[in-house]
DOTORTI-569710 format. One record per atom (N, C-alpha, C, O): residue number from 1; chain; atom name; x, y, z. Coordinates in Angstrom, 1 decimal. Layout:
nr=NUM; kette=A; atom=CA; u=X; v=Y; w=Z
...
END
This chain:
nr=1; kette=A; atom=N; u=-43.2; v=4.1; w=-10.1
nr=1; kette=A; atom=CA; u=-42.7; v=4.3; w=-11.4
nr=1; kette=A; atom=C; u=-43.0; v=5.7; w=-11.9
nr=1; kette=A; atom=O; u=-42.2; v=6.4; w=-12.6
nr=2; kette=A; atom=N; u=-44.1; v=6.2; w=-11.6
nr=2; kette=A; atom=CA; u=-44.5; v=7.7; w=-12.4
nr=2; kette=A; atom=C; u=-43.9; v=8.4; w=-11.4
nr=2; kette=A; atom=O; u=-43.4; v=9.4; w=-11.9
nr=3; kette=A; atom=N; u=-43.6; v=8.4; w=-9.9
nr=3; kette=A; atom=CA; u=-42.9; v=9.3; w=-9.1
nr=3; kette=A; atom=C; u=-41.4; v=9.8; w=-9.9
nr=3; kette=A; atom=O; u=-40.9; v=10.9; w=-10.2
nr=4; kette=A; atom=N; u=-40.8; v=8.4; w=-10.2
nr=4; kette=A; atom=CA; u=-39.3; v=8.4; w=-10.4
nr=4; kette=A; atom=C; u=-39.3; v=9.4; w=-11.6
nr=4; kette=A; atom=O; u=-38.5; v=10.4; w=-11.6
nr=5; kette=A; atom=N; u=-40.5; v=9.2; w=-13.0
nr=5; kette=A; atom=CA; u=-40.6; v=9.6; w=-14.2
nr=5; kette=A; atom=C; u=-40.6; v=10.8; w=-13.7
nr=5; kette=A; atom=O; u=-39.8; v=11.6; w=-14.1
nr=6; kette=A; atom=N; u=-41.4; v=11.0; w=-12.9
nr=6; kette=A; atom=CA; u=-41.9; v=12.9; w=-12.5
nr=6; kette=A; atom=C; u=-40.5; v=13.8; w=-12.0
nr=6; kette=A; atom=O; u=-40.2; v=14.9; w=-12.3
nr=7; kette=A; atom=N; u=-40.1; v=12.9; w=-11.4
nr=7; kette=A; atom=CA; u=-38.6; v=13.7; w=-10.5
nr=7; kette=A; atom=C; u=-37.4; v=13.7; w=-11.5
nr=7; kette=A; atom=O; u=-36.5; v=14.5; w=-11.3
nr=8; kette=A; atom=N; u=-37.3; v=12.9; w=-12.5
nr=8; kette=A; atom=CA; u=-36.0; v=13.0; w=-13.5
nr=8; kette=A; atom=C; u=-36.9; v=13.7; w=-14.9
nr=8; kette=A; atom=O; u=-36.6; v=13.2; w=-16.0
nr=9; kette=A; atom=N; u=-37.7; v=14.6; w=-14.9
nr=9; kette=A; atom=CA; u=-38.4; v=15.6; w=-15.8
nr=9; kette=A; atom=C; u=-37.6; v=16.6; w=-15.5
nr=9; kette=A; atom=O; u=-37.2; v=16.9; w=-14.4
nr=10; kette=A; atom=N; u=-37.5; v=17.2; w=-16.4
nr=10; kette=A; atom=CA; u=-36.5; v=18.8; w=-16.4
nr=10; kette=A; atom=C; u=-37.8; v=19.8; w=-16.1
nr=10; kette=A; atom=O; u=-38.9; v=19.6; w=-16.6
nr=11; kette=A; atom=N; u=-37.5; v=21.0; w=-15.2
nr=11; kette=A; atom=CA; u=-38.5; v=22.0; w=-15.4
nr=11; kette=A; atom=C; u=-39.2; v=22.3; w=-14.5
nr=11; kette=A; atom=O; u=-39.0; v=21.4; w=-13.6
nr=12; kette=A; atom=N; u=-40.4; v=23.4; w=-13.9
nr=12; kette=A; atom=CA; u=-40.8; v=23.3; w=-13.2
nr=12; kette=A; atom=C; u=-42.3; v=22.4; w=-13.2
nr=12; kette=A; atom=O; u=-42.5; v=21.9; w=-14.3
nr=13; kette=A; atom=N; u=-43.3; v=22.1; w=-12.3
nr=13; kette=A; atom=CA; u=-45.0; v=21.6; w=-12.5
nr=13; kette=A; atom=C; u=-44.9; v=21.8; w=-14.0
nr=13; kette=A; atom=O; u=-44.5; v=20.9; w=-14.7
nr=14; kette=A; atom=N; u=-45.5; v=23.1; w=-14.6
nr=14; kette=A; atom=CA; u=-46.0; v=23.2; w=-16.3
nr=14; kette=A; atom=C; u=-45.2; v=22.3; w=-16.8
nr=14; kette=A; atom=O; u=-45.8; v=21.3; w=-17.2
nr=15; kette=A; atom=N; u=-43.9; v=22.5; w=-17.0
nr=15; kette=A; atom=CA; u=-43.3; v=21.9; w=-18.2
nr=15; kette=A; atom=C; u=-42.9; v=20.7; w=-17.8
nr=15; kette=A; atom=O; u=-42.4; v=19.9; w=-18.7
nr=16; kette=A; atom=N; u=-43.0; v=20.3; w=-16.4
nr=16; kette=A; atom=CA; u=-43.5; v=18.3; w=-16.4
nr=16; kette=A; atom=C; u=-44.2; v=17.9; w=-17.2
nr=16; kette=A; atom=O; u=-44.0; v=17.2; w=-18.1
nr=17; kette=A; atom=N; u=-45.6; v=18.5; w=-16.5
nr=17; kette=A; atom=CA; u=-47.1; v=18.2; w=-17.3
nr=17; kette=A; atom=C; u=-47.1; v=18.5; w=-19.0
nr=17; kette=A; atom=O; u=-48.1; v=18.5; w=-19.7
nr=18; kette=A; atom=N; u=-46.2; v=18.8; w=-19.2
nr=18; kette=A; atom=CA; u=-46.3; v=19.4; w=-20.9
nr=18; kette=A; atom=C; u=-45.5; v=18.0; w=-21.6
nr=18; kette=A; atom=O; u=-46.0; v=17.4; w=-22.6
nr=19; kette=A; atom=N; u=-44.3; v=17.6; w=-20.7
nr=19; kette=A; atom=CA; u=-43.0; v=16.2; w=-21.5
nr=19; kette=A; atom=C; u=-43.9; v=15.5; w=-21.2
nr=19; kette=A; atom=O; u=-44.2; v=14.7; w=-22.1
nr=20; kette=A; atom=N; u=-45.1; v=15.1; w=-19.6
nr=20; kette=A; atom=CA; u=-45.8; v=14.1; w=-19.6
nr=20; kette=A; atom=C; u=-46.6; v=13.5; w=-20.3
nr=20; kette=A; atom=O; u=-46.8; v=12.2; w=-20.2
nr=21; kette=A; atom=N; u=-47.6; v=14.7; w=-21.3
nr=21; kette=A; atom=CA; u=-48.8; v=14.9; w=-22.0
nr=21; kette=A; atom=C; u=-47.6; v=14.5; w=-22.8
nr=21; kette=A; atom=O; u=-47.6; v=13.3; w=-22.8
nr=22; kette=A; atom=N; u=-46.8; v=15.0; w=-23.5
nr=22; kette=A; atom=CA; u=-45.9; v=14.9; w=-24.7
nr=22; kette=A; atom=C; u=-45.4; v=12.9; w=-25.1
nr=22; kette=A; atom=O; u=-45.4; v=12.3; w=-26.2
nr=23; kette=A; atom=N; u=-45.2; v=12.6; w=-24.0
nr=23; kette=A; atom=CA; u=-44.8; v=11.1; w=-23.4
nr=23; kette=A; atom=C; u=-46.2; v=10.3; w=-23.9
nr=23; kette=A; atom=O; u=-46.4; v=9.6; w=-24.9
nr=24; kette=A; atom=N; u=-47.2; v=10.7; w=-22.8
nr=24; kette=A; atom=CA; u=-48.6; v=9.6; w=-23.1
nr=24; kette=A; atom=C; u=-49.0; v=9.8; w=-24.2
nr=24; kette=A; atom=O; u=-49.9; v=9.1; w=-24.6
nr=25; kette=A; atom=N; u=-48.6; v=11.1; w=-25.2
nr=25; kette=A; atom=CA; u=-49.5; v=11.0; w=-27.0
nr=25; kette=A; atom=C; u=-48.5; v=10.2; w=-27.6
nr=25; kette=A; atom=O; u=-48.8; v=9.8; w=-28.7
nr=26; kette=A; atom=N; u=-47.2; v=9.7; w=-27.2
nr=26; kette=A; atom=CA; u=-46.4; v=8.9; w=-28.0
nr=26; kette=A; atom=C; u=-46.4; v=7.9; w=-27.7
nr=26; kette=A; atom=O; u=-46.3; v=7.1; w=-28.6
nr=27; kette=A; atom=N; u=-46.4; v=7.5; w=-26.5
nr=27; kette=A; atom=CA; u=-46.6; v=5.9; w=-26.3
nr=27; kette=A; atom=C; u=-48.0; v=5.2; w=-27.2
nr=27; kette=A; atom=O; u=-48.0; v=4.2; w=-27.9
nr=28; kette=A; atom=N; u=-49.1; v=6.0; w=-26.9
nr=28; kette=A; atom=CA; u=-50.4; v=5.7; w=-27.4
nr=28; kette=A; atom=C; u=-50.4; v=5.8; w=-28.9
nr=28; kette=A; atom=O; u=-51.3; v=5.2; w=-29.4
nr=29; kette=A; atom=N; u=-49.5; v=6.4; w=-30.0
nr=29; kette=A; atom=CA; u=-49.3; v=6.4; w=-30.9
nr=29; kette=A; atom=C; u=-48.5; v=5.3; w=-31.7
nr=29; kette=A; atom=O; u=-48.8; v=4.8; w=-32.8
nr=30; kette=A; atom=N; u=-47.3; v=5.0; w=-30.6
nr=30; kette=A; atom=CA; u=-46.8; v=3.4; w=-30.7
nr=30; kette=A; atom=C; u=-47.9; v=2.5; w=-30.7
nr=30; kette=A; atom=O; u=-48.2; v=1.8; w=-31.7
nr=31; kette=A; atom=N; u=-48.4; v=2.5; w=-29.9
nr=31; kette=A; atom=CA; u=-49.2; v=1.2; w=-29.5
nr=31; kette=A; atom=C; u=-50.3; v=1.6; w=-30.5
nr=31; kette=A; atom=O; u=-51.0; v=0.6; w=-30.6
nr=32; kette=A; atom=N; u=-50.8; v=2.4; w=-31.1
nr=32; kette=A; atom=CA; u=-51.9; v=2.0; w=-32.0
nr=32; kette=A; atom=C; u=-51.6; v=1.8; w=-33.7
nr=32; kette=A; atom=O; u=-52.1; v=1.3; w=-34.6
nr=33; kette=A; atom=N; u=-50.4; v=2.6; w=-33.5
nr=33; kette=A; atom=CA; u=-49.3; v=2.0; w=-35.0
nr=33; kette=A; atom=C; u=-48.7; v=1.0; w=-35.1
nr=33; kette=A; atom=O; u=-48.9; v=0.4; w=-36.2
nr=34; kette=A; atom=N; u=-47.9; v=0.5; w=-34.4
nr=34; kette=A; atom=CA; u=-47.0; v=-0.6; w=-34.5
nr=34; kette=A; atom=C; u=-47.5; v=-1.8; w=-33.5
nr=34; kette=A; atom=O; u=-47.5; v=-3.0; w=-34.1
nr=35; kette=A; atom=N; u=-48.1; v=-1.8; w=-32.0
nr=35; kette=A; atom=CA; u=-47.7; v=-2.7; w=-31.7
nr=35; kette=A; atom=C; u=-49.0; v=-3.4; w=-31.7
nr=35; kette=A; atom=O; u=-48.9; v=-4.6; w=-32.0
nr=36; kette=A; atom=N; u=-50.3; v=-2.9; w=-31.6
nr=36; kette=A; atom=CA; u=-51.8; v=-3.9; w=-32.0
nr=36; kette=A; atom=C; u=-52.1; v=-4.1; w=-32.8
nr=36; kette=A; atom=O; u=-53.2; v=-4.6; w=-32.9
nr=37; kette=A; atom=N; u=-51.2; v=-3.6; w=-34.2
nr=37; kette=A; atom=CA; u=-51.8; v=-4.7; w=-35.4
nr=37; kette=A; atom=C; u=-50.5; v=-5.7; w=-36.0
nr=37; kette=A; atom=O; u=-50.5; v=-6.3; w=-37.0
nr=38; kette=A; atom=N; u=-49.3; v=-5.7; w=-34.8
nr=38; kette=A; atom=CA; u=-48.8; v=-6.5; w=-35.1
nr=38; kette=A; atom=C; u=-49.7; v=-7.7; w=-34.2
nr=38; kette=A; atom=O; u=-50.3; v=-8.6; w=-34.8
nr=39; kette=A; atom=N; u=-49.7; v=-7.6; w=-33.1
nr=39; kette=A; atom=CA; u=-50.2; v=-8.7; w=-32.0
nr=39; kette=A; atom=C; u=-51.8; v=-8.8; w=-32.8
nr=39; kette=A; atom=O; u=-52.2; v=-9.9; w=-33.1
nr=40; kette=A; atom=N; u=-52.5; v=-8.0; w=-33.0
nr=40; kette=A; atom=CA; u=-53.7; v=-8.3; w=-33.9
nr=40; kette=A; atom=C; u=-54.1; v=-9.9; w=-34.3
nr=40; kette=A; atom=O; u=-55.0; v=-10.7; w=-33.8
nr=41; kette=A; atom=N; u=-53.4; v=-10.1; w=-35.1
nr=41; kette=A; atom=CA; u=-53.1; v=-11.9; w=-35.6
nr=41; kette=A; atom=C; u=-53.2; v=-12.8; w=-35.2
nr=41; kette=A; atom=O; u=-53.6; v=-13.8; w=-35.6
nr=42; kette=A; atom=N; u=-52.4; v=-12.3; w=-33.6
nr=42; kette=A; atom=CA; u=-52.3; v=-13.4; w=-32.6
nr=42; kette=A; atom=C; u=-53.1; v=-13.4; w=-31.8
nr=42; kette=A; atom=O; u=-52.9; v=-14.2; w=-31.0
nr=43; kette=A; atom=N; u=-54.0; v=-12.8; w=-31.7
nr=43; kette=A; atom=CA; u=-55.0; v=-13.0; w=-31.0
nr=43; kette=A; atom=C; u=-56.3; v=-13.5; w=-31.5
nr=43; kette=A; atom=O; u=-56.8; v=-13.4; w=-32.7
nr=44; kette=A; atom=N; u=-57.0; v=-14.4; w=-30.2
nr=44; kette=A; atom=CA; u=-58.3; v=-15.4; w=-30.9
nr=44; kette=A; atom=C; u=-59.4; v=-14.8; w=-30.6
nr=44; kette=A; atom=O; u=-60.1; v=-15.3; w=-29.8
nr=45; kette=A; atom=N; u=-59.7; v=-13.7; w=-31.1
nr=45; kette=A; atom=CA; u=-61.1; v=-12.5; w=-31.5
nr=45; kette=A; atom=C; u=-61.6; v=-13.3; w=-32.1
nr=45; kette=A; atom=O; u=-62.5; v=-14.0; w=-31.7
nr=46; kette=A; atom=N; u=-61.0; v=-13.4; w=-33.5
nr=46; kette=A; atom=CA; u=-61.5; v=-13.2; w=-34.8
nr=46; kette=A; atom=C; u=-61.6; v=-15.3; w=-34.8
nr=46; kette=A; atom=O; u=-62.0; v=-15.9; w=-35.9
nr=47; kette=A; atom=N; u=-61.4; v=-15.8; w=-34.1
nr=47; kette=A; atom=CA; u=-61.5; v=-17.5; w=-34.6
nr=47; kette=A; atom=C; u=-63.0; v=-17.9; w=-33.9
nr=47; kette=A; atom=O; u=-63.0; v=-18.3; w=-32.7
nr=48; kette=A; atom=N; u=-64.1; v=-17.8; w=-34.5
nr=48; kette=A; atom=CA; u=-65.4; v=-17.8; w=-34.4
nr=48; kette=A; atom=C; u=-65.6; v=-18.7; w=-34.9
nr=48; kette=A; atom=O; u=-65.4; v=-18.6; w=-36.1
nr=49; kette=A; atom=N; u=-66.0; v=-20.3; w=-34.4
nr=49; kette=A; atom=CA; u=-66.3; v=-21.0; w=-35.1
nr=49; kette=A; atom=C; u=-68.0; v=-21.3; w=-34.6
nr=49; kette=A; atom=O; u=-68.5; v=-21.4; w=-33.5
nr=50; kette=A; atom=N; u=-68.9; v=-21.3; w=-36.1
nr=50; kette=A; atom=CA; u=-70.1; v=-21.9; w=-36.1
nr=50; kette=A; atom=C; u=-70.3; v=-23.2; w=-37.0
nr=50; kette=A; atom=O; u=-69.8; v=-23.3; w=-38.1
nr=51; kette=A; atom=N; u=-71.2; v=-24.2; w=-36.3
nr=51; kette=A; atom=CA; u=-71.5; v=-25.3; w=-37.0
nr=51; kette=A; atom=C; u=-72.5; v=-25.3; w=-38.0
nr=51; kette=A; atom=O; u=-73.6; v=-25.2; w=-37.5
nr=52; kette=A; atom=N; u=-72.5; v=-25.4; w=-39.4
nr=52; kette=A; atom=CA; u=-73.9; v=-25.2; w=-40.2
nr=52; kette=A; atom=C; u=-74.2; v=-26.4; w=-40.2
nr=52; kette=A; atom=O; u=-73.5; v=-27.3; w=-40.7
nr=53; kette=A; atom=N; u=-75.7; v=-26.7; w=-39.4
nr=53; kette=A; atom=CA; u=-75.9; v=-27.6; w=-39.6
nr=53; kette=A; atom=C; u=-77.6; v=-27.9; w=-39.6
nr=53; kette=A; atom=O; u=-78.1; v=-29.0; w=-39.8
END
């Protein structure tokens, strides 16, 4: 999958590694804006159950 990504990049080495770096700050920006605090909720982190007893 990253071969195919690498070979349909315009440009020579530098300006791969520049759309690539450019690619992984946006993905990682999706995913910490939009998609883990939608899925957040759904996940059983936070269902802690203790017995007071």
């Amino acid at each position: 999958m990253y071969g195919w990504i690498w070979r349909h990049l315009p440009g020579n080495a530098w300006v791969r590694a520049l759309i690539s770096l450019a690619l992984v700050v946006a993905v990682v920006y999706v995913l910490f804006n939009y998609v883990f605090p939608w899925a957040e909720p759904l996940l059983p982190f936070n269902d802690v159950t203790v017995d007071d007893q």
